[in-house]
Backbone atoms as SQL, in Angstrom:
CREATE TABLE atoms (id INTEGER PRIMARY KEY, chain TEXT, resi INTEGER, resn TEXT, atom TEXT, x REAL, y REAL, z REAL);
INSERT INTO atoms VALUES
  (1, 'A', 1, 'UNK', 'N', -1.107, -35.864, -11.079),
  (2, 'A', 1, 'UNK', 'CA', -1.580, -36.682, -10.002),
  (3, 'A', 1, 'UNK', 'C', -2.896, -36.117, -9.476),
  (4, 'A', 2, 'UNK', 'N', -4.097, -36.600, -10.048),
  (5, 'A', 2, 'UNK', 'CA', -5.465, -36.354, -9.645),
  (6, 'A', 2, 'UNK', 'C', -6.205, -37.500, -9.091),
  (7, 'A', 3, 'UNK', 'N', -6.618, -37.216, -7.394),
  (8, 'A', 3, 'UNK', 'CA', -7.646, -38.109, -7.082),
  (9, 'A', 3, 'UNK', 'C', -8.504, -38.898, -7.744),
  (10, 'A', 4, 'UNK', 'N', -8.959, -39.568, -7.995),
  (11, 'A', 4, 'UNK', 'CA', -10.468, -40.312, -8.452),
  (12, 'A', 4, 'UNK', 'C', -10.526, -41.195, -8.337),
  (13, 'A', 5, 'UNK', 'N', -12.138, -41.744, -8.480),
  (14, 'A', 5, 'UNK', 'CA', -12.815, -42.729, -8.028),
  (15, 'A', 5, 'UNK', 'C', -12.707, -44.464, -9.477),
  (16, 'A', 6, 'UNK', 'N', -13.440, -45.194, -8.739),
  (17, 'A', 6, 'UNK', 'CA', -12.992, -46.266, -9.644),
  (18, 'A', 6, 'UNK', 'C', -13.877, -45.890, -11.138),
  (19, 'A', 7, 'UNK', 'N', -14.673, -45.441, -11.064),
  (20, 'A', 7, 'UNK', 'CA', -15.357, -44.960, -11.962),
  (21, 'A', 7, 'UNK', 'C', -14.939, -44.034, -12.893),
  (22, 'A', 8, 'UNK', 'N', -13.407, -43.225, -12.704),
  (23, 'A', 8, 'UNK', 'CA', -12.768, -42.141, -13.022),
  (24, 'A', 8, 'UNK', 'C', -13.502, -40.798, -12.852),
  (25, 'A', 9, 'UNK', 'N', -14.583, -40.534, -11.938),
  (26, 'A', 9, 'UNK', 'CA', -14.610, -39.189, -11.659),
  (27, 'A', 9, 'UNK', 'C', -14.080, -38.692, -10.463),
  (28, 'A', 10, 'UNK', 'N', -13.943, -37.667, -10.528),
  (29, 'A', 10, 'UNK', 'CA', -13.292, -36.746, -9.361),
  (30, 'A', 10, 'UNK', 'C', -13.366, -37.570, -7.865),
  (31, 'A', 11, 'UNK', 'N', -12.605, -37.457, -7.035),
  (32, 'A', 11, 'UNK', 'CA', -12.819, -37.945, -5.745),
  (33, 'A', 11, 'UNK', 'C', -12.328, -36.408, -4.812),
  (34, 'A', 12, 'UNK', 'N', -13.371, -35.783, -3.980),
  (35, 'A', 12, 'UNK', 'CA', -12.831, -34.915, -3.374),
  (36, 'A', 12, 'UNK', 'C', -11.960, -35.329, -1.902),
  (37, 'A', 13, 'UNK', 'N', -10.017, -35.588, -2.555),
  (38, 'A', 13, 'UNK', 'CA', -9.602, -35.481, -1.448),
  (39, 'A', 13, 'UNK', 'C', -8.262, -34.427, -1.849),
  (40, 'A', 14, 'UNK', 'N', -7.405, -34.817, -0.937),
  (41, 'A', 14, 'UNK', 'CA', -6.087, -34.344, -1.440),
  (42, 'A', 14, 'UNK', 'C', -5.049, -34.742, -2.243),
  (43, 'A', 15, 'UNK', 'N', -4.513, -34.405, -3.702),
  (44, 'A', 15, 'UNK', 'CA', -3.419, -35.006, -4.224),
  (45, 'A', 15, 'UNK', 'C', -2.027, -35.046, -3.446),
  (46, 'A', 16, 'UNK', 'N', -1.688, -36.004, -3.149),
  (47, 'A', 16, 'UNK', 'CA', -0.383, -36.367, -2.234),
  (48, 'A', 16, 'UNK', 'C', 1.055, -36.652, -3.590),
  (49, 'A', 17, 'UNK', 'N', 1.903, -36.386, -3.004),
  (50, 'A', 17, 'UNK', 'CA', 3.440, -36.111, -3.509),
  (51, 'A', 17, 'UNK', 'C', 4.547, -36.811, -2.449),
  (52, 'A', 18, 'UNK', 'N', 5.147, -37.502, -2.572),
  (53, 'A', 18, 'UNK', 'CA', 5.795, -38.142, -1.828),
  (54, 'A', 18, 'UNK', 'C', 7.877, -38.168, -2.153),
  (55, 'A', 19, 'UNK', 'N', 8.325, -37.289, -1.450),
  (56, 'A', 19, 'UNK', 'CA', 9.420, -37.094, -1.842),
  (57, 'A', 19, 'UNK', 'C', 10.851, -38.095, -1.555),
  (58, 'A', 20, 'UNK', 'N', 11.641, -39.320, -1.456),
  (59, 'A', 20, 'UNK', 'CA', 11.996, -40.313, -0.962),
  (60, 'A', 20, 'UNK', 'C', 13.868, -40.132, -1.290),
  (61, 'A', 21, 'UNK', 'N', 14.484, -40.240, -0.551),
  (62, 'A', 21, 'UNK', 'CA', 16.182, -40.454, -0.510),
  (63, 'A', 21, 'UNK', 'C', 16.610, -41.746, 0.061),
  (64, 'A', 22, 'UNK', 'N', 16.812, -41.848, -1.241),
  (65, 'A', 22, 'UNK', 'CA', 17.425, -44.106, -1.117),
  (66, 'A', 22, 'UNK', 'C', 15.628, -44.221, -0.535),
  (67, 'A', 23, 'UNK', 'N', 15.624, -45.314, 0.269),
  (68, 'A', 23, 'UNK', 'CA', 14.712, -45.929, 0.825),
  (69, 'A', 23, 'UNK', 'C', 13.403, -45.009, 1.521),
  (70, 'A', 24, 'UNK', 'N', 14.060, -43.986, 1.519),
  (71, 'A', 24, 'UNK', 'CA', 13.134, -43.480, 2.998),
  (72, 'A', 24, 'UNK', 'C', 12.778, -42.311, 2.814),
  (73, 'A', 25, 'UNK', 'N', 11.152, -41.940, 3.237),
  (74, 'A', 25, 'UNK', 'CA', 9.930, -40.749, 2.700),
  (75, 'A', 25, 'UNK', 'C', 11.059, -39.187, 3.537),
  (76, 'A', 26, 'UNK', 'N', 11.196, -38.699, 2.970),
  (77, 'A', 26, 'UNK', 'CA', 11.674, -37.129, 3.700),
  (78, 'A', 26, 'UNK', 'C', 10.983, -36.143, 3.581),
  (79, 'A', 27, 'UNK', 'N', 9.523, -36.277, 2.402),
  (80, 'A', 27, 'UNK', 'CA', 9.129, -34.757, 2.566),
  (81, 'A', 27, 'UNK', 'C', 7.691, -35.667, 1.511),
  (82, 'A', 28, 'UNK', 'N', 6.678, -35.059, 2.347),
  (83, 'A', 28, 'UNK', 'CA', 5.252, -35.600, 1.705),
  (84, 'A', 28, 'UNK', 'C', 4.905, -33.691, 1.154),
  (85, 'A', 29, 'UNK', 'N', 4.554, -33.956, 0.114),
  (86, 'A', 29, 'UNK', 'CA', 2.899, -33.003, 0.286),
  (87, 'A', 29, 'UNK', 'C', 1.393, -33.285, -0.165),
  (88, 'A', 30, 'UNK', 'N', 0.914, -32.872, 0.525),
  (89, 'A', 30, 'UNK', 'CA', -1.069, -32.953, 0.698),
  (90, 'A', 30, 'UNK', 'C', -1.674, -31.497, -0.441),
  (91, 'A', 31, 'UNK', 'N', -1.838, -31.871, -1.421),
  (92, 'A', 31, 'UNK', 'CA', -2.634, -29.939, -2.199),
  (93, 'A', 31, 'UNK', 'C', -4.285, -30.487, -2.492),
  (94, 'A', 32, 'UNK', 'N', -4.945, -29.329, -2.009),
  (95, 'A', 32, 'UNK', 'CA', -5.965, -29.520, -2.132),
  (96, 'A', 32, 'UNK', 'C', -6.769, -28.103, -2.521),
  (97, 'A', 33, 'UNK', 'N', -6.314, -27.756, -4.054),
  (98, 'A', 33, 'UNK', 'CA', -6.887, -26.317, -4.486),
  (99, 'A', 33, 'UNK', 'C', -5.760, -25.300, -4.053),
  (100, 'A', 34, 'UNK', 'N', -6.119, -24.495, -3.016),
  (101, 'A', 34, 'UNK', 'CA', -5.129, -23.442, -2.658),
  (102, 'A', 34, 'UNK', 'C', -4.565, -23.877, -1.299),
  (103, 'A', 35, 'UNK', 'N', -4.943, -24.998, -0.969),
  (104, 'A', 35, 'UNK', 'CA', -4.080, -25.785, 0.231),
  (105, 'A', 35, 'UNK', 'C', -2.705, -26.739, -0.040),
  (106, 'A', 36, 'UNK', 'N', -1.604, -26.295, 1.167),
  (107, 'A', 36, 'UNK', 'CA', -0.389, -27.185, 0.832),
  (108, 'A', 36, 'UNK', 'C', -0.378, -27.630, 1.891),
  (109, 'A', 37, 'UNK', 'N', -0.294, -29.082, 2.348),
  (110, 'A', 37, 'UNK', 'CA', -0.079, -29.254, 4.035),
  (111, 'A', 37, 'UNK', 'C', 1.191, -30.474, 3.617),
  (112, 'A', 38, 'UNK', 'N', 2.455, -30.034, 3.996),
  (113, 'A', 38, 'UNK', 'CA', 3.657, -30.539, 4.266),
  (114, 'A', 38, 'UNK', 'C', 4.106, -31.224, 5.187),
  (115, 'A', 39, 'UNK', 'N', 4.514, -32.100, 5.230),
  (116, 'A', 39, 'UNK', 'CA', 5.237, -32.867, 6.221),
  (117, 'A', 39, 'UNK', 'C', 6.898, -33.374, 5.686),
  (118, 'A', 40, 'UNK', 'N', 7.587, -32.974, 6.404),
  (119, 'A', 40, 'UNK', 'CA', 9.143, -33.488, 6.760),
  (120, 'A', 40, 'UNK', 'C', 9.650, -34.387, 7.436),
  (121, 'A', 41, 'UNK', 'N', 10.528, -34.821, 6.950),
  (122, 'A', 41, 'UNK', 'CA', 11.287, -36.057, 8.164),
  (123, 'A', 41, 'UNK', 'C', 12.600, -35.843, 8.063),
  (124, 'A', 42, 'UNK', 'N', 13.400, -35.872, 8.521),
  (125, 'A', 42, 'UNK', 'CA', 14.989, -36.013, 9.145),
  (126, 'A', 42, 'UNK', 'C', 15.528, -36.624, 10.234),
  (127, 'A', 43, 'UNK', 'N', 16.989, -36.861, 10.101),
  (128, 'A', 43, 'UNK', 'CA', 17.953, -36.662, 10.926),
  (129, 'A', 43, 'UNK', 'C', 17.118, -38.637, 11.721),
  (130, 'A', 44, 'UNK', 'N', 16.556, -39.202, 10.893),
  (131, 'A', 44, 'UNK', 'CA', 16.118, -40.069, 11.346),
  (132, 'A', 44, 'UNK', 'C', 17.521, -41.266, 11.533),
  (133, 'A', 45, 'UNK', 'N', 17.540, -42.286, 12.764),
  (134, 'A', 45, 'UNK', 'CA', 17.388, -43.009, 13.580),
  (135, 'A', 45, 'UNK', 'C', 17.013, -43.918, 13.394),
  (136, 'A', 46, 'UNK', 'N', 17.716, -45.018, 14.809),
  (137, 'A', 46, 'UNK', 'CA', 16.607, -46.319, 14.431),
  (138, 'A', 46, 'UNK', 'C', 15.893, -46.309, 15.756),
  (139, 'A', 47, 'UNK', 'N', 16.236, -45.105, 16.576),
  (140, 'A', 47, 'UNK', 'CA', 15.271, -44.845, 17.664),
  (141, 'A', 47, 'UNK', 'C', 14.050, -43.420, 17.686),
  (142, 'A', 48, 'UNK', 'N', 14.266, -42.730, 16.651),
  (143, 'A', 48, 'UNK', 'CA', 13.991, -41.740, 16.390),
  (144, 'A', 48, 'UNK', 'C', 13.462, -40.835, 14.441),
  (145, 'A', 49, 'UNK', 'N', 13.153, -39.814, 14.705),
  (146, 'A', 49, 'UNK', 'CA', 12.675, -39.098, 13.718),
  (147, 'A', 49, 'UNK', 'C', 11.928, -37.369, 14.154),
  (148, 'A', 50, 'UNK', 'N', 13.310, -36.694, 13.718),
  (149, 'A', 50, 'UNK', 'CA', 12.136, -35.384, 13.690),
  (150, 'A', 50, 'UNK', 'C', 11.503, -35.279, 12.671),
  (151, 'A', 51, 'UNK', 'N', 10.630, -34.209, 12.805),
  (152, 'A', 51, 'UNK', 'CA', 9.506, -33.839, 11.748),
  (153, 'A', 51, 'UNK', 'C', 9.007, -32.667, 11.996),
  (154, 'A', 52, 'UNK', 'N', 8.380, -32.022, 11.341),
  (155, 'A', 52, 'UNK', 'CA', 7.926, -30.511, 10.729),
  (156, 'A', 52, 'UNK', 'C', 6.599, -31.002, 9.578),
  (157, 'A', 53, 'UNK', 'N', 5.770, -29.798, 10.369),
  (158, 'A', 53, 'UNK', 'CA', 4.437, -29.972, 9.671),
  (159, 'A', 53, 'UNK', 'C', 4.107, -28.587, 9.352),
  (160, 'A', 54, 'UNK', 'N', 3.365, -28.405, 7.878),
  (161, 'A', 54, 'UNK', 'CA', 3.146, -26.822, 7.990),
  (162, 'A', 54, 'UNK', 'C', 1.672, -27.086, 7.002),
  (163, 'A', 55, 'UNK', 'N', 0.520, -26.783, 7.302),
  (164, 'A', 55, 'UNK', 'CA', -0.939, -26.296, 6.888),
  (165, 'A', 55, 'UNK', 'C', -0.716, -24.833, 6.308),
  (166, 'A', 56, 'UNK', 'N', -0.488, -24.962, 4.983),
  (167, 'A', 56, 'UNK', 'CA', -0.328, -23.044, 4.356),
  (168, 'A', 56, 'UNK', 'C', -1.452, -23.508, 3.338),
  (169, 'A', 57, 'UNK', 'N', -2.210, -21.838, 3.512),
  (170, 'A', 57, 'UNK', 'CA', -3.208, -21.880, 2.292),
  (171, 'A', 57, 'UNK', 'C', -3.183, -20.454, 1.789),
  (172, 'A', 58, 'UNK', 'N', -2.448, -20.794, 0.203),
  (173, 'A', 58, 'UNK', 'CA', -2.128, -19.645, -0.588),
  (174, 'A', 58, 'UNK', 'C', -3.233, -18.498, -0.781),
  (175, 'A', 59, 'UNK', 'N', -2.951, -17.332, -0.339),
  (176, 'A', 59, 'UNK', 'CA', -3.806, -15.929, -0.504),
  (177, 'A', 59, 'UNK', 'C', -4.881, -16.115, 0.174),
  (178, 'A', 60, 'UNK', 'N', -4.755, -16.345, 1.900),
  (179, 'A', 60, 'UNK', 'CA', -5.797, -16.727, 2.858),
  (180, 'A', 60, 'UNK', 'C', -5.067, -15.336, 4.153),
  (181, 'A', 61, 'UNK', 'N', -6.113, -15.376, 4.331),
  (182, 'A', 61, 'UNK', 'CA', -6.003, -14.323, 5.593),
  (183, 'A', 61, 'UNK', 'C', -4.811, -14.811, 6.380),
  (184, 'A', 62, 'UNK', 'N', -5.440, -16.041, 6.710),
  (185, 'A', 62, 'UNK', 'CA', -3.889, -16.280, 7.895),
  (186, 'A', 62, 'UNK', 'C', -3.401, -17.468, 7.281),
  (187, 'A', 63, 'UNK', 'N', -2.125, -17.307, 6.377),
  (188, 'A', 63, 'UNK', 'CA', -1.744, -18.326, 5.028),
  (189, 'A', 63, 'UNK', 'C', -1.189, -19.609, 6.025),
  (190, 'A', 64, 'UNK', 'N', -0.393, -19.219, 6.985),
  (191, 'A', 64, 'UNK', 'CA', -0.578, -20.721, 8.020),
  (192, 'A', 64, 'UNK', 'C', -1.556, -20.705, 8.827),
  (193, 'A', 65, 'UNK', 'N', -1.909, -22.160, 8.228),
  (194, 'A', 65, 'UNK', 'CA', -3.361, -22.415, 9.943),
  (195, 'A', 65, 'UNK', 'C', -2.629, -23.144, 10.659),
  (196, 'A', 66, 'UNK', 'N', -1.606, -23.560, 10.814),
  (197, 'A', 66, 'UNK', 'CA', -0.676, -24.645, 11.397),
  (198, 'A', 66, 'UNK', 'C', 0.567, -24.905, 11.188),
  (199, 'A', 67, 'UNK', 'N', 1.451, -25.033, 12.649),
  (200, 'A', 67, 'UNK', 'CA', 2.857, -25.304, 11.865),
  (201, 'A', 67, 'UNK', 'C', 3.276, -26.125, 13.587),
  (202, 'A', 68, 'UNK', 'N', 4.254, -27.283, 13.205),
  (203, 'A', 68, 'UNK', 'CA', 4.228, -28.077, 14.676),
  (204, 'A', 68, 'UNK', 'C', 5.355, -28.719, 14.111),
  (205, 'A', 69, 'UNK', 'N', 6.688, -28.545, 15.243),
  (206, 'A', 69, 'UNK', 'CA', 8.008, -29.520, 14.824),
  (207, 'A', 69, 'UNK', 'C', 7.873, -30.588, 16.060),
  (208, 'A', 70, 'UNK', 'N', 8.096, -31.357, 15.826),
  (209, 'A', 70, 'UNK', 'CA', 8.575, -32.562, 17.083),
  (210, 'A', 70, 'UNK', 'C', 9.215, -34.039, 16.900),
  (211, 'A', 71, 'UNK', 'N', 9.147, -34.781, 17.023),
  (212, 'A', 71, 'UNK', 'CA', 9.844, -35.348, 17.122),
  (213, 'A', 71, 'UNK', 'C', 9.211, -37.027, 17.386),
  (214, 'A', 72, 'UNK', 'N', 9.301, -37.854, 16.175),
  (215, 'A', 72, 'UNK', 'CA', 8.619, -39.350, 16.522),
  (216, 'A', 72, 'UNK', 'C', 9.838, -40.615, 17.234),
  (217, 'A', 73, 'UNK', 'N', 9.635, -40.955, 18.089),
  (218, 'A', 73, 'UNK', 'CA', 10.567, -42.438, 18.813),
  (219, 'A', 73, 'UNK', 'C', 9.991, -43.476, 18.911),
  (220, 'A', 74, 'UNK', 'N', 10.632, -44.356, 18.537),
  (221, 'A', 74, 'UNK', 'CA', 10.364, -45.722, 18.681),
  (222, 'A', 74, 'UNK', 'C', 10.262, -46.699, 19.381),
  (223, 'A', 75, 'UNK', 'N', 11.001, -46.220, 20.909),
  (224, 'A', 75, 'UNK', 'CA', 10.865, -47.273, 21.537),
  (225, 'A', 75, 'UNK', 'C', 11.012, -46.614, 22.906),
  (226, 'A', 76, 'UNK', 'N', 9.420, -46.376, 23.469),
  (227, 'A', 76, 'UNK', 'CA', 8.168, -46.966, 22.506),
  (228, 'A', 76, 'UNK', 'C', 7.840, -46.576, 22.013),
  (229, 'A', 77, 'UNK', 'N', 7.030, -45.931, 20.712),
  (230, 'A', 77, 'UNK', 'CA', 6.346, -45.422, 19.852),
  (231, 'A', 77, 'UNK', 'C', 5.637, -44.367, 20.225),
  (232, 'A', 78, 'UNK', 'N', 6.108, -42.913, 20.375),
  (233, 'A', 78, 'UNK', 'CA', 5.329, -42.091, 20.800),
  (234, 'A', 78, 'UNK', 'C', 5.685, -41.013, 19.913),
  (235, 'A', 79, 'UNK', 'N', 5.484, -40.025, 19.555),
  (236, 'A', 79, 'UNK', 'CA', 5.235, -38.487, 19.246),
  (237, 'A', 79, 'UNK', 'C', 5.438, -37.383, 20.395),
  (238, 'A', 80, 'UNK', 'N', 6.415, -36.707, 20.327),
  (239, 'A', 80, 'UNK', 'CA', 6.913, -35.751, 21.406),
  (240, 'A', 80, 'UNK', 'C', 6.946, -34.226, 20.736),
  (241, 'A', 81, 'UNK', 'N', 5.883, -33.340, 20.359),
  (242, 'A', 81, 'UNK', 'CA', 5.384, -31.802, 19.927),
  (243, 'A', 81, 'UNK', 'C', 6.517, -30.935, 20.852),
  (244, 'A', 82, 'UNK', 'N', 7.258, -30.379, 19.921),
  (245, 'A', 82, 'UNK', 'CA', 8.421, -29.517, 19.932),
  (246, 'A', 82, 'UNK', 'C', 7.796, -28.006, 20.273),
  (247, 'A', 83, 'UNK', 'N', 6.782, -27.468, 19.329),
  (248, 'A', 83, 'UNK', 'CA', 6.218, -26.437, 18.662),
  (249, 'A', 83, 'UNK', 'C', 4.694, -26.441, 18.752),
  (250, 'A', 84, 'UNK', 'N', 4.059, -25.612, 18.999),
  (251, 'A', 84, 'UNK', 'CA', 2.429, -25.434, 18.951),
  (252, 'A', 84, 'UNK', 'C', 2.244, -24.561, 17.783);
């Protein structure tokens, strides 16, 4: 799974991975070289969804630049950050 353009050369973004049980996305990943940026879903709802995010970049000084759990709802549609 490699980016590119209609032309078939390279497109510099991220190759995405999309992990799915029955119907529904539970675990994405984003790689981009020595970058993994993950996202999770669970324990989902028809009012709700937690989630977990983690920015790791393999053999980097500080291998997480980011990591944030919280929690998406539906009604109304907001995002509620568990974790900084």
């Amino acid at each position: 799974m490699f980016p590119f353009s209609a032309n078939g050369g390279f497109y510099p973004t991220y190759s995405y991975v999309t992990k799915r049980d029955n119907d529904k996305v539970v675990e994405e990943y984003m790689v981009d070289g020595d970058q993994i940026v993950y996202e999770g879903y669970s324990n989902e709802s028809e009012t709700r969804v937690d989630y977990v995010y983690i920015n790791f970049v393999s053999g980097g000084k500080v291998p997480i630049l980011e990591q944030r759990t919280g929690v998406f709802r539906f009604t109304p549609l907001r995002y509620e950050n568990k974790m900084r």
